[in-house]
N, C-alpha and C positions, 0 to 999 in steps of 0.2 A: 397379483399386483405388479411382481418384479415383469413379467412375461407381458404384459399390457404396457408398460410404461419405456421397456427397452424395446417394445413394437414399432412404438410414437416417436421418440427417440431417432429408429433409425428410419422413419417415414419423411421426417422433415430433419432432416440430418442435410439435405443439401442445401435448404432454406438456412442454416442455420450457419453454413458455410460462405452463403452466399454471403448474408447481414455481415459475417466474420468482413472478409475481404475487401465488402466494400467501405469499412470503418479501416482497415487496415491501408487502405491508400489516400484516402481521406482525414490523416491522423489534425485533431485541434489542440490546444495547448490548455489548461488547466483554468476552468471558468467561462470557457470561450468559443465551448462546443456546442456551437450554436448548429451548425447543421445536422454534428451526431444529432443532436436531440432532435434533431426535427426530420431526418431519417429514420430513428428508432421510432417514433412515433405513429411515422406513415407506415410503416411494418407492423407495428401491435393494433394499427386502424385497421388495416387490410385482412386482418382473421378475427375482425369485429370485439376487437381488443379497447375498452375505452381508456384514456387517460384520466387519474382520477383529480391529480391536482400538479400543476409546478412549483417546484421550490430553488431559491437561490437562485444563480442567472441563469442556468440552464439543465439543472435536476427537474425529476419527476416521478410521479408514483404511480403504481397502478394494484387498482386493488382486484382479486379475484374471489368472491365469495360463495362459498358453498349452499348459502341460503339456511341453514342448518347453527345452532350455536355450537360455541366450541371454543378453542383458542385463536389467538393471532399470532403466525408466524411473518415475521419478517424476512424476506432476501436480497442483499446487497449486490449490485455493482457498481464499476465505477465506470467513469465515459473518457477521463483523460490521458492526453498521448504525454510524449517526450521531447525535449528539445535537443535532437538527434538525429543526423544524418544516415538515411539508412543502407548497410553496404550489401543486405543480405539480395540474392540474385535471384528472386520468386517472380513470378506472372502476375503476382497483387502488389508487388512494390510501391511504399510509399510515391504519391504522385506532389508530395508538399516536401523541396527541398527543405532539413533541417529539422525536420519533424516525422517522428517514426512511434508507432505502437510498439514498446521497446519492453515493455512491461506486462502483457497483455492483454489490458481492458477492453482491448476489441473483441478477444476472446471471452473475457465474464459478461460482456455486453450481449453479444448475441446469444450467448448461452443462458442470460436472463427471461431472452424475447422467446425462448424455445421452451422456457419451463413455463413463461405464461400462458402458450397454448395449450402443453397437457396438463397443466391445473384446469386450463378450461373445456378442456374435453374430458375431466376422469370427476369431477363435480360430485358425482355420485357415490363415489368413491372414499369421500372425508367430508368431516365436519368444521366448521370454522371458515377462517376465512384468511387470505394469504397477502402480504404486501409487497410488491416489488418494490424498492428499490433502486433508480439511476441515477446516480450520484456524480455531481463534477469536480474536479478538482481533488483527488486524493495526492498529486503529488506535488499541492504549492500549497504552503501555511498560509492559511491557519488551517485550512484543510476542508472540503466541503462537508464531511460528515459532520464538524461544530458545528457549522453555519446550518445545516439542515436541523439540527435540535435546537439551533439558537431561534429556528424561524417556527418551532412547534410540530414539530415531523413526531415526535415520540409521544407528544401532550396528544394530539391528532388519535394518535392509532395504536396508542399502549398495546403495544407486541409482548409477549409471553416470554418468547423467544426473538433471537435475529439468525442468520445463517451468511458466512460467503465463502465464497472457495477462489483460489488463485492459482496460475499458475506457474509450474513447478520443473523448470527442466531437469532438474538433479532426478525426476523419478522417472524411467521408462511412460509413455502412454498408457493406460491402463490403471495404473495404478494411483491410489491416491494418500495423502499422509494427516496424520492428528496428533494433536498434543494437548490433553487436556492445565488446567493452569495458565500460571502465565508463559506467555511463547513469544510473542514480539518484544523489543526494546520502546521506550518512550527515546523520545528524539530532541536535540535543542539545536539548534544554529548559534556558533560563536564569532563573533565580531570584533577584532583585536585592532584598535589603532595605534601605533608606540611611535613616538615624538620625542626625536632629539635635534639635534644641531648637525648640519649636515655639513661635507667641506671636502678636501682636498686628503686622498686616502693615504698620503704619506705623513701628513701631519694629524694623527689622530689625539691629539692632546690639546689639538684646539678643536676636536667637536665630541658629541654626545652621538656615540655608534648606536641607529636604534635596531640595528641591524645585531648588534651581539644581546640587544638589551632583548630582542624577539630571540633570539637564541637560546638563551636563560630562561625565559616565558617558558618555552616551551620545554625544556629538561625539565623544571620547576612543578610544572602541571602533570605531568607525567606519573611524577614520585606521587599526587594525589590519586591518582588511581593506583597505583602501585600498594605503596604503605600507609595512607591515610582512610582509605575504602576499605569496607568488610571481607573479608577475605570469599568469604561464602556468597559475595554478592558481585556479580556477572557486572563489568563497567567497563565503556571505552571513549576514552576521551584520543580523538584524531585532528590532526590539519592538515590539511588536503591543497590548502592556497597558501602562498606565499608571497606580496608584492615590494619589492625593496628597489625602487627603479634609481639606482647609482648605476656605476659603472667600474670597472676595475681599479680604477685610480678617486674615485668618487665616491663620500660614504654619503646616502640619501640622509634627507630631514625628516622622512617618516618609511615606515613600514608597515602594512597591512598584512594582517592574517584571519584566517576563515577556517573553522572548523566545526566538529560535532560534538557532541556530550550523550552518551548512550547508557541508558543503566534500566533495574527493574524494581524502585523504589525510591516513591513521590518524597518521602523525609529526605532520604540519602541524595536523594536530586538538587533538591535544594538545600543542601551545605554544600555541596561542590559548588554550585551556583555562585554563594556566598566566597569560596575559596577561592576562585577565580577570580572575582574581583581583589581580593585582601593581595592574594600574590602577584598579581599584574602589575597593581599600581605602585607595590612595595616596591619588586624589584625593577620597575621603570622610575622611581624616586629616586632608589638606593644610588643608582648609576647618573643619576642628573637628569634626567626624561621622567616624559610621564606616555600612560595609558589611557586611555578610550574604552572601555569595554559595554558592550551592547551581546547581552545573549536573550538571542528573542526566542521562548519556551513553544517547543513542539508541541507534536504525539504524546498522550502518556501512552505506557505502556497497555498492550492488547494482553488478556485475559481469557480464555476458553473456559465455561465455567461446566464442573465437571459429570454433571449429573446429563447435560445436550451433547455436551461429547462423547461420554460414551455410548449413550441413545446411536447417536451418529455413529460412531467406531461401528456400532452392533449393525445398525442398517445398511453401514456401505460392505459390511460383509458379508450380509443375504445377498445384496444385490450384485455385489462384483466378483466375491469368493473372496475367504482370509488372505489367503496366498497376494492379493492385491490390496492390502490395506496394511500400511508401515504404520508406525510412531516415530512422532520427529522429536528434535532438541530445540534446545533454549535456538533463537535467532536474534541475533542484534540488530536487523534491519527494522523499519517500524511502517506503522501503517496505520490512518486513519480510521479504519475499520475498529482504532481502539475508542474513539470517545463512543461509540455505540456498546463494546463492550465492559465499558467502567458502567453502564446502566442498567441494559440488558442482559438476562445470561444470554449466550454468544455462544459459538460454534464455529471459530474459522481454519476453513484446512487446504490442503495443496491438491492442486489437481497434475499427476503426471502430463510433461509435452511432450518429453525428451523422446529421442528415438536413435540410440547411437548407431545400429546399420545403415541410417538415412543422413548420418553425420547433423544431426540437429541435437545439439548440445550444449549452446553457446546462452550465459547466463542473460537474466534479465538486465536490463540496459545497457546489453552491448550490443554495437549497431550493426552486429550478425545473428543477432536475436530472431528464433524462428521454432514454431511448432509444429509438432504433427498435429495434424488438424485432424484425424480421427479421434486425439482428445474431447474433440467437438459434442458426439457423441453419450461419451461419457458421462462429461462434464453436465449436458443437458438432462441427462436422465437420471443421474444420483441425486442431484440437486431436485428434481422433482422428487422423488422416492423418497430423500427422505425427509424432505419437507411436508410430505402427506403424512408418511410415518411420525413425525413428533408429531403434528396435528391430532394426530388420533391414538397418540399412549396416553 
């Protein structure tokens, strides 16, 4: 099976380069990938690939069935770019200024279009039947993967399992990484408005600084992840924005600020939640001002559940040798990929891009973000392998 599937693999290995590329110049933004989809689709038409249903504004599914009963495995990707200008200097260069595949979903996109053809040439091979997958919007809330179960994608086609892989430039190409448990952070978006009296900076005893009052905010918050959080329990609370449009001689009448809330428990989520408001508005009272607070609830946290991961762990070892198969750590970054894993057991893992001889090592959404594209490969043929392989343990 490894020797048939790494045959396929590297037969439409250019097909699958091509799909790559031309999604890679072609980047949409998050709900609005109206042409991805309707490009991936005249490509899984063209190897007489049907589409089995759309979902949301421009997801869709495709199912491949072996004819035979058995299980239903799920495979995930996503179709959306970044709102990012790209500086990387490749021959497929983004052609949409401000927008760039920063993330890789052009890469699990097309590497989704490749496993559905050798599901549909190895048929005889497994029993059950396989669901693709093309999901929009993983990087704008509420996230497409809600909106896909909110619209009956899981009532649909109760999957056994689900599968996705991402990629990973911290790994050399070739190789790829797992973690069974939890592995992602859940995510919030923080919205801080702090209102005082604004005025003249040398006379600060006739206004209400909300500029020291967002200062204290944020010392304040801090010591909640600090000493009010479980010691044992992984939590990061950030802010990233800051807007206080005074001027040196000027204290502003309001200050805005923007940040995250990053943890890996739904209880512990919501008391911070809670604390945030209690200490905002305290100490914007305490000072003569007040707060605004708006935290609009993410991601929960992603899950690998442990009996598909190591299934996984085991098969990407026949297929690629131990020597290429890590274990990762805890990540605080987050990913939509979890409201399918609070349901499903789940199996999400990293696919190597990285390639430091080729100087390709620049993280995801940085707008010198670039893969070795023999990942391509890889990526196409584990992802079948061992989606055949759980089908038939």
């Amino acid at each position: 099976m490894e020797k048939r599937i790494k045959e396929l693999a590297s037969q439409y290995f250019s097909d699958i380069q091509d799909i790559r590329r031309h999604l890679h110049q072609n980047p949409e933004l998050s709900f609005v990938e109206y042409e991805t989809s309707k490009y991936l689709k005249a490509r899984l038409q063209d190897w007489g690939i049907k589409i089995d249903q759309d979902w949301v504004s421009t997801g869709f599914t495709v199912v491949v069935d072996s004819g035979r009963p058995g299980k239903t495995v799920a495979i995930r990707a996503d179709l959306d770019a970044l709102p990012i200008l790209e500086k990387a200097e490749v021959e497929y260069k983004s052609k949409v200024d401000g927008k760039m595949h920063a993330c890789g979903h052009d890469v699990h996109s097309a590497c989704l279009v490749g496993v559905a053809k050798i599901l549909t040439e190895t048929k005889e091979c497994w029993k059950g039947k396989a669901v693709l997958i093309f999901q929009p919007g993983e990087e704008k809330l509420p996230g497409g993967a809600s909106l896909m179960i909110e619209e009956g994608l899981l009532d649909k086609y109760q999957p056994d399992l689900i599968l996705a892989q991402h990629v990973y430039p911290e790994f050399e190409v070739g190789k790829v990484g797992f973690k069974s448990g939890m592995y992602m952070a859940s995510a919030d978006e923080i919205y801080l408005t702090v209102k005082g009296v604004g005025g003249h900076g040398a006379l600060p005893h006739r206004n209400i600084d909300p500029i020291l009052i967002a200062a204290s905010i944020i010392i304040d918050l801090q010591t909640v992840a600090s000493r009010v959080a479980p010691p044992t329990l992984p939590t990061v609370l950030s802010f990233g924005k800051i807007i206080g449009e005074g001027a040196t001689n000027v204290i502003p009448s309001e200050v805005k600020l923007e940040g995250t809330l990053r943890t890996f428990n739904e209880e512990w989520r919501e008391v911070f939640h809670k604390k945030i408001t209690q200490i905002c508005m305290a100490i914007a009272e305490g000072h003569g001002g007040s707060c605004e607070v708006d935290i609009r609830k993410g991601y929960p946290f992603l899950v690998n559940d442990d009996l598909i991961t190591q299934r996984s762990i085991h098969f990407a070892q026949n297929y690629l040798g131990q020597d290429k198969v890590e274990l990762l750590d805890l990540r605080m970054t987050a990913e939509d990929f979890s409201y399918f894993s609070q349901m499903v057991p789940s199996c999400f893992y990293r696919l190597g891009v990285g390639n430091k001889s080729k100087k390709i090592n620049k993280s995801v959404h940085h707008p010198e973000f670039e893969v070795d594209e023999t990942a391509l490969e890889t990526g196409v043929g584990l992802m079948a392998y061992i989606a055949i392989q759980q089908l038939n343990a």
